[in-house]
N, C-alpha and C positions, 0 to 999 in steps of 0.2 A: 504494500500500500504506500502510494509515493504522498507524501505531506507535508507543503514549507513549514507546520504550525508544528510542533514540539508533538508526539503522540499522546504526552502524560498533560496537555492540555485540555484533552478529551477523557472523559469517562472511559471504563473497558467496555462496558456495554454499549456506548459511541464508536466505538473504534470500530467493534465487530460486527456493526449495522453498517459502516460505512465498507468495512471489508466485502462485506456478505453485496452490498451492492455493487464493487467491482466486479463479481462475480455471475450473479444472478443473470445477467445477458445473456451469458452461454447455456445455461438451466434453460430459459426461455427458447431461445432459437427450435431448443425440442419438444415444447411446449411443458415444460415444469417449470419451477419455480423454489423457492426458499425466504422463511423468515425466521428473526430470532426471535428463540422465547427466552431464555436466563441464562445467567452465567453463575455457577454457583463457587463462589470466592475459594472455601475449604477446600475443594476437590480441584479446584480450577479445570471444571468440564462446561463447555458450553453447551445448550440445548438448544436444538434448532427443529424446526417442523420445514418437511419436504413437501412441497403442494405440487399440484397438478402430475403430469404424468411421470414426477419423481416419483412419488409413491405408489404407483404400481408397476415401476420399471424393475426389472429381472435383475440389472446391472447398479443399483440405486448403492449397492455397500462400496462398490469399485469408485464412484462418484462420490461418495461422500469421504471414505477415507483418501482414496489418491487425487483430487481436487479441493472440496471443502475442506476438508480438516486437515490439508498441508497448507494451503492457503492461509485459511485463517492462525494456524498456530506459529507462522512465519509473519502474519500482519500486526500481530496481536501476542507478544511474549507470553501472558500471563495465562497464556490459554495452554492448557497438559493435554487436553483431550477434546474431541467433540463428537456427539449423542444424538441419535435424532428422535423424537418424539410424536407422542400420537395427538 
């Protein structure tokens, strides 16, 4: 995530809505989509819901760990992990 503004100017849960937005385009092109739901500080796992035809794609783990959750835990230090949720 490219940012003149310092990243610790933003919230983490700013950061990885604005990540999740760099990304979201190419979800879309296939017609799916992604939003965030929490980031839980202790665990530092972030929760995210796959909508449209991420959630019943066959390939949705390959997409979430080898794009979302390399993405976001390269945009977003404080993130260990990420989840996706119903």
């Amino acid at each position: 995530m490219e940012n003149s503004v310092s990243e610790y100017s933003y919230s983490i849960e700013e950061r990885i809505i604005g990540a999740l937005q760099d990304i979201r385009k190419y979800l879309q092109e296939d017609g799916g989509d992604v939003e965030f739901v929490r980031f839980e500080v202790e665990t530092r796992v972030a929760e995210i819901r796959l909508l449209g035809a991420c959630k019943t794609c066959p390939m949705y783990m390959m997409t979430l760990r080898g794009g979302i959750e390399r993405y976001l835990i390269a945009a977003v230090k404080e993130i260990r992990r990420v989840e996706p949720v119903s």
